[in-house]
N, C-alpha and C positions, 0 to 999 in steps of 0.2 A: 139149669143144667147146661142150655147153648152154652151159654157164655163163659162157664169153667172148662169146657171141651176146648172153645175155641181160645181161654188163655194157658190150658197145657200143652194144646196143639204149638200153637205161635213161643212158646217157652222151647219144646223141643228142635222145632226149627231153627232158631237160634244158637241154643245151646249146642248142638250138631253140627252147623253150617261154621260157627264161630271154629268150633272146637277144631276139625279138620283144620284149618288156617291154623291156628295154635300152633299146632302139633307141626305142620312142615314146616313154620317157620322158627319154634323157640330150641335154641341150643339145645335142652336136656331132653329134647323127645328123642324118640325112637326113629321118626320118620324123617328125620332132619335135612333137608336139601332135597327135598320130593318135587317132584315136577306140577305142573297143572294138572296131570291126569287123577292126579290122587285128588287136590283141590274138586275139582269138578263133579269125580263121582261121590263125593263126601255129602258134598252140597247137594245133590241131586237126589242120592240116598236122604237126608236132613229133609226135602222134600215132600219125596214119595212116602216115608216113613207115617208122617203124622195127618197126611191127606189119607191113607188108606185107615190109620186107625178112626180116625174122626170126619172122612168124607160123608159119610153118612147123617151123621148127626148134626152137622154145622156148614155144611158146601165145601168147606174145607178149603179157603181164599185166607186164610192163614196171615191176614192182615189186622191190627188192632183198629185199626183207622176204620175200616170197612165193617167193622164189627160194634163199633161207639156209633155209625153213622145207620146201621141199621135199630140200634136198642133203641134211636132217637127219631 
């Protein structure tokens, strides 16, 4: 169970952090010409989100590397 915590964790991180970037940058969004502040708390949000659901159960270092390097 670690190790499906820490690869939906590390999934949403991505998926969140990516996503805000998307969004300010591709023509058809909504947020289109957004500045870094938006960037920054997206990511930060994308962060804190999946450390708080899964800090508990995994450390929550939301790294695959770090996560192959301890199953080994």
């Amino acid at each position: 169970m670690y190790f499906l915590n820490e690869m939906i964790g590390t999934f949403l991180l991505v998926l969140l952090g990516d996503g805000v970037c998307c969004n300010v940058k591709l023509d058809g969004s909504g947020m289109k010409g957004g500045d870094t502040t938006h960037i920054a708390l997206g990511w930060g949000l994308a962060v804190l989100i999946p450390a708080f659901i899964f800090g508990t159960s995994t450390g929550a270092h939301l790294n695959p590397t770090v996560t192959l390097a301890m199953a080994s």
